[in-house]
LOVEX-309874 format. One record per residue (C-alpha): x, y, z; residue in three letters. Coordinates in Angstrom, 3 decimals. Layout:
! LOVEX-309874
@X: X	Y: Y	Z: Z	r: ALA
...
//
This chain:
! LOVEX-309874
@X: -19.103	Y: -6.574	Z: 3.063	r: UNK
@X: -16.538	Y: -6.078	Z: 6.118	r: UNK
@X: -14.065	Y: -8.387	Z: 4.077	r: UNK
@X: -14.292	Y: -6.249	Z: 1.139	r: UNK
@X: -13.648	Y: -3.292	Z: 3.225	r: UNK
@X: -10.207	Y: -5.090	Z: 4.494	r: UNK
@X: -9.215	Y: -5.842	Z: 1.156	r: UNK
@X: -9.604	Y: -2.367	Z: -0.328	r: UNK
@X: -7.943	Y: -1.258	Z: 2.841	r: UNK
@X: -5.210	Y: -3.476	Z: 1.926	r: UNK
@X: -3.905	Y: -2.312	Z: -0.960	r: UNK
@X: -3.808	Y: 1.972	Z: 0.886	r: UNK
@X: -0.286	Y: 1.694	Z: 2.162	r: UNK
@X: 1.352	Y: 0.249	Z: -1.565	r: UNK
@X: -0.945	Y: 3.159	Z: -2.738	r: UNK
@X: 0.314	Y: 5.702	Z: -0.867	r: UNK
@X: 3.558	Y: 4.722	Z: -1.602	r: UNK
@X: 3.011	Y: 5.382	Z: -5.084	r: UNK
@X: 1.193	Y: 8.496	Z: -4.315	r: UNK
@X: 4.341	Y: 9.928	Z: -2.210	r: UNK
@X: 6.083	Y: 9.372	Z: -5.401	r: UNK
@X: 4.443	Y: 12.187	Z: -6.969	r: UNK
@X: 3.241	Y: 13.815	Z: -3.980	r: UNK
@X: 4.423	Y: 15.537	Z: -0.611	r: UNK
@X: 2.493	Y: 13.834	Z: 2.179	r: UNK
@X: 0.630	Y: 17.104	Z: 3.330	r: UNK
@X: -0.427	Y: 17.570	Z: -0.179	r: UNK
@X: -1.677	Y: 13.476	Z: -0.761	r: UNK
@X: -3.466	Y: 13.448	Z: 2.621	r: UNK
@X: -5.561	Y: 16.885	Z: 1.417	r: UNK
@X: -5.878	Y: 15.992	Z: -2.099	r: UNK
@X: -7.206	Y: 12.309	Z: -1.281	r: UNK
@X: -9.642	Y: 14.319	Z: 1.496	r: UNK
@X: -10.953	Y: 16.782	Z: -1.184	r: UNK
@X: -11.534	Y: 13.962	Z: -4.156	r: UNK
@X: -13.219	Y: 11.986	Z: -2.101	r: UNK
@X: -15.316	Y: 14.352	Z: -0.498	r: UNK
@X: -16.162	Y: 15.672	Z: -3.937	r: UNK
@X: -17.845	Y: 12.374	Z: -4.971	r: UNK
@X: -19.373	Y: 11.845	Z: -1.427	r: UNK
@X: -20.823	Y: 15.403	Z: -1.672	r: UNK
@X: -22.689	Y: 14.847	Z: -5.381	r: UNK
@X: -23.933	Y: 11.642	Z: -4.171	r: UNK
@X: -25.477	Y: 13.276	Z: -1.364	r: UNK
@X: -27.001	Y: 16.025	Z: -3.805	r: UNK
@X: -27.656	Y: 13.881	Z: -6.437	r: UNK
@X: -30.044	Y: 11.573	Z: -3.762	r: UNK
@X: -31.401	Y: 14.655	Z: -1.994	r: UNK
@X: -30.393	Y: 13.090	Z: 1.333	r: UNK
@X: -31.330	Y: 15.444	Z: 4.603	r: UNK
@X: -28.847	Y: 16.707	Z: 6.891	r: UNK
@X: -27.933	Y: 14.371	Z: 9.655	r: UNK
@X: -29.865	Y: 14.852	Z: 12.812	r: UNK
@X: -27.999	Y: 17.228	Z: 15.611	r: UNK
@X: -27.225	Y: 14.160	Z: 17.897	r: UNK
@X: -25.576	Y: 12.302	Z: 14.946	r: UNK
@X: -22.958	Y: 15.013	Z: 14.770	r: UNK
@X: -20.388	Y: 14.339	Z: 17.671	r: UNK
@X: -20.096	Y: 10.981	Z: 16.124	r: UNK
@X: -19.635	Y: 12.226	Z: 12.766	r: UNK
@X: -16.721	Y: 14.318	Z: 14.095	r: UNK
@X: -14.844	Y: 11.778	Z: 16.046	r: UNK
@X: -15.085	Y: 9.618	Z: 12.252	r: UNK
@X: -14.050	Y: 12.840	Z: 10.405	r: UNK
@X: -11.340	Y: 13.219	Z: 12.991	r: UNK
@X: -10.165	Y: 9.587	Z: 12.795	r: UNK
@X: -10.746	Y: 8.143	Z: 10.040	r: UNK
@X: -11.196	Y: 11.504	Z: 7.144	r: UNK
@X: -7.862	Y: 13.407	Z: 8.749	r: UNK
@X: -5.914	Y: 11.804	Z: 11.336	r: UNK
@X: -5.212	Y: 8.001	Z: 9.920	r: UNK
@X: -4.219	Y: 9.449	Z: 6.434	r: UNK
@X: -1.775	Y: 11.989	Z: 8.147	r: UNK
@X: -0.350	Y: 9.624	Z: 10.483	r: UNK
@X: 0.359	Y: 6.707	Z: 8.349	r: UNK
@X: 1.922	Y: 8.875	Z: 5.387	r: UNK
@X: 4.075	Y: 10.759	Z: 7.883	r: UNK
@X: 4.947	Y: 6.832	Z: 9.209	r: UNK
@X: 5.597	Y: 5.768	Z: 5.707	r: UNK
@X: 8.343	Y: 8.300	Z: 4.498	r: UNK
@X: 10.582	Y: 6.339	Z: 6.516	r: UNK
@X: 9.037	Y: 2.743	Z: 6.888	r: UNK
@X: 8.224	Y: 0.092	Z: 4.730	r: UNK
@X: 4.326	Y: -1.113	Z: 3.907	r: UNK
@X: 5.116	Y: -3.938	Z: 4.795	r: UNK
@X: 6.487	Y: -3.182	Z: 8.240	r: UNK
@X: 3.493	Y: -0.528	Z: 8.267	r: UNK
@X: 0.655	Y: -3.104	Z: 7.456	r: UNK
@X: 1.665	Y: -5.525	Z: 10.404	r: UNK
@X: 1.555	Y: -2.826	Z: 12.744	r: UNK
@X: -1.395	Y: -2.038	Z: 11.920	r: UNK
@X: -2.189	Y: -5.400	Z: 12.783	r: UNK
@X: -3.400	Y: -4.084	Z: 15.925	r: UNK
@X: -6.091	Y: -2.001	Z: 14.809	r: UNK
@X: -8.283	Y: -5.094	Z: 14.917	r: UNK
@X: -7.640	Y: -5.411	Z: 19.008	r: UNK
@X: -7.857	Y: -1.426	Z: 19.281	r: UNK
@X: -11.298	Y: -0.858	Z: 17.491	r: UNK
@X: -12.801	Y: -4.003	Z: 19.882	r: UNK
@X: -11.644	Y: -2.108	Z: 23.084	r: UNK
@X: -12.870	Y: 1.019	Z: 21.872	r: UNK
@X: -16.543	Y: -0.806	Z: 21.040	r: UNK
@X: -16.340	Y: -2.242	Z: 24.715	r: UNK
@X: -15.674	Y: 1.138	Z: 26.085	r: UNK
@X: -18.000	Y: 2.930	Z: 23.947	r: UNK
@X: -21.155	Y: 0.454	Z: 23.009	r: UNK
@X: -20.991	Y: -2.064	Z: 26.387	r: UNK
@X: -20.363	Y: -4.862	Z: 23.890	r: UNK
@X: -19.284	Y: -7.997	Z: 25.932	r: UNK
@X: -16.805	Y: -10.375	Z: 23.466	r: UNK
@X: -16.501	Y: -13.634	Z: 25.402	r: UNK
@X: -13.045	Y: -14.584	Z: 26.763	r: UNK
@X: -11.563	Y: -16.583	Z: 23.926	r: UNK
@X: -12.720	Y: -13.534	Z: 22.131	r: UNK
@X: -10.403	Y: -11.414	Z: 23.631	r: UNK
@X: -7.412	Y: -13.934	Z: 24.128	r: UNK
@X: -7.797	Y: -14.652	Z: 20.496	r: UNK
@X: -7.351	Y: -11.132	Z: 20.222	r: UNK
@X: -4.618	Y: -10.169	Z: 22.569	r: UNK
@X: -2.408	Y: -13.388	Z: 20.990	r: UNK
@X: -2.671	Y: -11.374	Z: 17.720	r: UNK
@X: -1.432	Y: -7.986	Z: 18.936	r: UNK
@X: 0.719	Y: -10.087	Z: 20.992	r: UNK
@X: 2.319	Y: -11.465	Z: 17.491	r: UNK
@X: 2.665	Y: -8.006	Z: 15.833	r: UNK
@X: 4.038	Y: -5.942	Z: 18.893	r: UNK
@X: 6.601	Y: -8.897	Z: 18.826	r: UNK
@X: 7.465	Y: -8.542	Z: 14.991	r: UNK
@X: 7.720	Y: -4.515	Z: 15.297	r: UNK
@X: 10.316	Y: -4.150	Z: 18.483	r: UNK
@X: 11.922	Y: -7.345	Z: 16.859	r: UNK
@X: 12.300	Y: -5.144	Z: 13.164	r: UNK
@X: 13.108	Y: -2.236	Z: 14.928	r: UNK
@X: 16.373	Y: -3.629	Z: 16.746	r: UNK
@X: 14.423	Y: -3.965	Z: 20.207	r: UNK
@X: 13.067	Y: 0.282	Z: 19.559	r: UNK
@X: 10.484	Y: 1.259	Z: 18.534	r: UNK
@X: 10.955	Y: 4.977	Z: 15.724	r: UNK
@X: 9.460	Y: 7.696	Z: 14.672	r: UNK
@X: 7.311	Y: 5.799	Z: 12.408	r: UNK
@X: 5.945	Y: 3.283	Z: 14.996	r: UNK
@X: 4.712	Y: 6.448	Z: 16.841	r: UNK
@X: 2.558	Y: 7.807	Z: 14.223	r: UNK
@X: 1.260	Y: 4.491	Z: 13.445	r: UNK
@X: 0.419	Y: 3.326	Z: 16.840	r: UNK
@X: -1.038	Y: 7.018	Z: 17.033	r: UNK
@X: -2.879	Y: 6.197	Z: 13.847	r: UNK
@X: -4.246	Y: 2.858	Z: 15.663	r: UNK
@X: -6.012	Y: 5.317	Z: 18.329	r: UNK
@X: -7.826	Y: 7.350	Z: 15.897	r: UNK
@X: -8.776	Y: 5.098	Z: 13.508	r: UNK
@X: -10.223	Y: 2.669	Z: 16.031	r: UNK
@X: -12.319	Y: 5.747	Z: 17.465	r: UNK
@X: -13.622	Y: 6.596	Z: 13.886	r: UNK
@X: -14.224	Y: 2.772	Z: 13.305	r: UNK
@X: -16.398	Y: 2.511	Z: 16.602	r: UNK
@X: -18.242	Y: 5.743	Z: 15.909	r: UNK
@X: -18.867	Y: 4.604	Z: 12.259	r: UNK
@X: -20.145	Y: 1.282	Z: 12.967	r: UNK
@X: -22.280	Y: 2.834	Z: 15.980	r: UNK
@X: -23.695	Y: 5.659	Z: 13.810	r: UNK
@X: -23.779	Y: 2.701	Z: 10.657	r: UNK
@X: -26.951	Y: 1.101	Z: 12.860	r: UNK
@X: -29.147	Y: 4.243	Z: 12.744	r: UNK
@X: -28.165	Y: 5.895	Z: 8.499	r: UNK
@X: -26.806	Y: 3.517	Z: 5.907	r: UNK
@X: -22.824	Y: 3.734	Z: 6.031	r: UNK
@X: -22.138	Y: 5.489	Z: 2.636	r: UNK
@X: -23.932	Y: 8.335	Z: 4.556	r: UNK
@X: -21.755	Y: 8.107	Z: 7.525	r: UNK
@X: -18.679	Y: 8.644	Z: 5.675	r: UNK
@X: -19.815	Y: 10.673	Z: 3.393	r: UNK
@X: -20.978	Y: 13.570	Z: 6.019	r: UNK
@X: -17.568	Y: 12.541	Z: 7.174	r: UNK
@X: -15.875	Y: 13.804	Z: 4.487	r: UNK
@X: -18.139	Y: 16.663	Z: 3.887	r: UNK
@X: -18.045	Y: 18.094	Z: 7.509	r: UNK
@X: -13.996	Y: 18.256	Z: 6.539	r: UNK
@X: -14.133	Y: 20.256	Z: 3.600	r: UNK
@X: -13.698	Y: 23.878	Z: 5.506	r: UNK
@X: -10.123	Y: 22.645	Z: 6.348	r: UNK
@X: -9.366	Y: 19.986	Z: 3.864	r: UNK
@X: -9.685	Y: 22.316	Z: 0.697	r: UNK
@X: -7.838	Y: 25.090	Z: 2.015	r: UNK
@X: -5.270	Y: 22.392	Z: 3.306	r: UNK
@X: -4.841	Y: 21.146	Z: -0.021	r: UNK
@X: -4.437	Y: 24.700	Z: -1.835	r: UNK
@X: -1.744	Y: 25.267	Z: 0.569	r: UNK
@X: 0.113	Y: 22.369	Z: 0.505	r: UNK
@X: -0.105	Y: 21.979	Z: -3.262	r: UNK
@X: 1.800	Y: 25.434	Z: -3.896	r: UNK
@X: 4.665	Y: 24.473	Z: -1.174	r: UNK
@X: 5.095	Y: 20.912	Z: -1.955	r: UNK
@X: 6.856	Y: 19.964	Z: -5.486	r: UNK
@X: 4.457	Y: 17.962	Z: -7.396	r: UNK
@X: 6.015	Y: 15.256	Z: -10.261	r: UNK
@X: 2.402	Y: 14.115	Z: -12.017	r: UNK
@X: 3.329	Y: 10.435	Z: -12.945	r: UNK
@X: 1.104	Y: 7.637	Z: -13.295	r: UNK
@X: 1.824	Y: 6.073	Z: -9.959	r: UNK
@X: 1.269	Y: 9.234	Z: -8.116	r: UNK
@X: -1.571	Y: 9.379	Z: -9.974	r: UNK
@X: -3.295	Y: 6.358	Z: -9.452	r: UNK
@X: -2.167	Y: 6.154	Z: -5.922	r: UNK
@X: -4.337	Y: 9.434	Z: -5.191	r: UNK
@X: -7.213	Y: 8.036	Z: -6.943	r: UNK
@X: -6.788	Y: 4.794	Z: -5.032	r: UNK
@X: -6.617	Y: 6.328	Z: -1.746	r: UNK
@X: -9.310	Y: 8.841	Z: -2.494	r: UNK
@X: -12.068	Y: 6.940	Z: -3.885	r: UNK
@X: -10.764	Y: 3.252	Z: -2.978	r: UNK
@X: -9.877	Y: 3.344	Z: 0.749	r: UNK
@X: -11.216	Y: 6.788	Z: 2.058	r: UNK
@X: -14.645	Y: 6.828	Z: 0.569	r: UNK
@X: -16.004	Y: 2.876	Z: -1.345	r: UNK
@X: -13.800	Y: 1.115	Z: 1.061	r: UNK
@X: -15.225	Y: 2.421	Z: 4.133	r: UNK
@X: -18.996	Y: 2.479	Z: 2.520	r: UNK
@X: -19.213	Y: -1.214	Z: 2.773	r: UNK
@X: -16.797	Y: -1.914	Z: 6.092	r: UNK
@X: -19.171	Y: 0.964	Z: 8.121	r: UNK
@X: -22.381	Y: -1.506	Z: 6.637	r: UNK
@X: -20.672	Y: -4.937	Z: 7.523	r: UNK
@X: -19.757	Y: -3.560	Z: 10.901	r: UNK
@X: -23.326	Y: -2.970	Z: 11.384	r: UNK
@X: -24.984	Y: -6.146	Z: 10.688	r: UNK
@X: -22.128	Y: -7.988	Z: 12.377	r: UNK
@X: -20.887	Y: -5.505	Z: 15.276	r: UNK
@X: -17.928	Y: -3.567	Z: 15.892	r: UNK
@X: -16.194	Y: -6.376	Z: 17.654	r: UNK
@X: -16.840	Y: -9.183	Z: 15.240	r: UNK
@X: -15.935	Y: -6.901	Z: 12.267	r: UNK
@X: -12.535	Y: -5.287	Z: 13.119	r: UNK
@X: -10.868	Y: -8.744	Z: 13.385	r: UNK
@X: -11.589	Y: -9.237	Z: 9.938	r: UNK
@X: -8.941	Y: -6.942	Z: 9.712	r: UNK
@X: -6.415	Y: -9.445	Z: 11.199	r: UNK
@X: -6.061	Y: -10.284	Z: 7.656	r: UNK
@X: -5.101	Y: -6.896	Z: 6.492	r: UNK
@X: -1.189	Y: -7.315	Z: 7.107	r: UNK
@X: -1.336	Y: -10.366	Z: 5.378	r: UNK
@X: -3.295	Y: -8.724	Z: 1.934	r: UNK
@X: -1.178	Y: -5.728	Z: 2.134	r: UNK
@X: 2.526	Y: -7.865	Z: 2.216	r: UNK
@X: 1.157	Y: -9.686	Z: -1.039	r: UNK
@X: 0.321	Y: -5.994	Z: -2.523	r: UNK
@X: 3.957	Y: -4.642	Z: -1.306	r: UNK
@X: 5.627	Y: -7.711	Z: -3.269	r: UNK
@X: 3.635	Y: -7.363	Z: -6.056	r: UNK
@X: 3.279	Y: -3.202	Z: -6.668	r: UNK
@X: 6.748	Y: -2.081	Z: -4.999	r: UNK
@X: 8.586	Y: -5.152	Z: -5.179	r: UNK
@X: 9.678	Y: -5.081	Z: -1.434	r: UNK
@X: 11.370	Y: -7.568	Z: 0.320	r: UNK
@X: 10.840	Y: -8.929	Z: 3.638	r: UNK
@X: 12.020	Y: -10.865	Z: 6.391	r: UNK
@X: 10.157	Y: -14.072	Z: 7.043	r: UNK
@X: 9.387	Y: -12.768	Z: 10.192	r: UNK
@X: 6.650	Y: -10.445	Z: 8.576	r: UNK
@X: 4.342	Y: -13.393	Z: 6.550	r: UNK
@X: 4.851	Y: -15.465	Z: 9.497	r: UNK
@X: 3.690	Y: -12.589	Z: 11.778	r: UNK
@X: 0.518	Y: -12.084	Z: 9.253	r: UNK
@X: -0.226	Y: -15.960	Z: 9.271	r: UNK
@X: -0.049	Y: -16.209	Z: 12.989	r: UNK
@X: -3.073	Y: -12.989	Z: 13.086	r: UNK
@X: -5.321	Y: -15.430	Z: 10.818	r: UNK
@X: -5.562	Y: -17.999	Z: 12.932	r: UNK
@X: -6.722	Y: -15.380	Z: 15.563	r: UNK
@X: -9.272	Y: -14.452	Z: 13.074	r: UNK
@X: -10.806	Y: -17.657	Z: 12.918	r: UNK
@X: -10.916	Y: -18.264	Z: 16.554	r: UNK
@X: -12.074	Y: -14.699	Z: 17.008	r: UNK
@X: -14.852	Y: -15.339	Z: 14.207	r: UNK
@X: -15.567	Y: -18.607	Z: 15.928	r: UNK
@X: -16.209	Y: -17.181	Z: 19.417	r: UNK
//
């Protein structure tokens, strides 16, 4: 179930590449919060599930903060001016983020091949990123290494708060908790932003909406919780690699070999990671 999480995942930067095409990135990020929070919403009503206990709710903020609002806007922002492909291996190091953030947070205790198996990984992508950006990092590389931070806090929340309520619940109070801001967000940015409805735009916002922000992270909040936080995120080793075969497939990018070498260097980590 965490695997199937990393592949839906892998296919949200091509989408929101497609969505930008129709879409200003203020108005994707609310529109893909609203949708999906519309569907999480009825199947909360339509199962007459009770509110989430009072001590549940600081965790369900940090996820809402992370994962609901502060991923989306970063990486969109990141993406007007950078590649998915360049994107997706930085991302790369979400993987080592989220298991520092579960050590931190949980007291997990990875053994040390664990965490050189790890730190060779993030090792490989910071290479690949200073090496692509001409020995600096830009703009972009800030809000994505600013969307690694977030996301890993939502991720360790998520999979913490995944243990106690099944995981379509955790997002799905997730999403619902950002309504107050996310619908008004969207009404706003719709009538300021132009919007050109064509089909990629269009399917991109569905993608993003129902595939990464709300089914994607129903089963990847469940598989981190039979198999832990630390286990689970380097799964996601194998993101970069998913997402280059999406960007040469959907947007026809081209890439260095630097960037599928980079992504097959991560899954070995994986498997030593996975292994220890």
């Amino acid at each position: 179930m965490a695997f199937l999480g990393v592949a839906s995942f892998s296919l949200t930067f091509p989408a929101t590449a497609w969505g930008l095409e129709g879409f200003g990135p203020w108005s994707l990020v609310a529109a893909r919060c609203v949708l999906a929070a519309l569907v999480a919403g009825g199947c909360l009503l339509a199962l007459r599930v009770p509110l989430p206990e009072r001590r549940h709710l600081p965790g369900l903020a940090v996820v809402a903060a992370g994962v609901v609002l502060g991923f989306p806007m970063l990486t969109t922002l990141a993406l007007r001016t950078s590649t998915t492909a360049h994107a997706a291996v930085v991302v790369g190091l979400l993987p080592l983020t989220t298991a520092v953030f579960s050590a931190l947070r949980t007291g997990s205790r990875p053994s040390r091949r664990f965490w050189l198996a790890a730190l060779a990984g993030a090792a490989a992508v910071v290479a690949f990123t200073v090496a692509q950006s001409g020995g600096s990092l830009t703009a972009a590389d800030g809000y994505l290494f600013g969307a690694l931070l977030v996301c890993a806090a939502g991720y360790t929340e998520g999979g913490r708060l995944a243990r106690v309520m099944p995981g379509w619940q955790v997002i799905g109070w997730a999403l619902v908790l950002c309504a107050p801001l996310t619908v008004p967000a969207a009404a706003v940015a719709l009538a300021y932003e132009p919007v050109h409805l064509a089909w990629h735009g269009i399917a991109g916002l569905l993608w993003v909406a129902l595939g990464s922000q709300f089914l994607g992270l129903v089963v990847w909040y469940r598989g981190m919780a039979v198999i832990g936080v630390p286990r689970a995120s380097q799964l996601q080793l194998a993101q970069p690699l998913l997402t280059l075969v999406w960007s040469a497939l959907l947007l026809g990018e081209h890439f260095t070999a630097a960037a599928p070498l980079t992504a097959v260097a991560v899954l070995v980590c994986i498997a030593v990671t996975q292994r220890s």
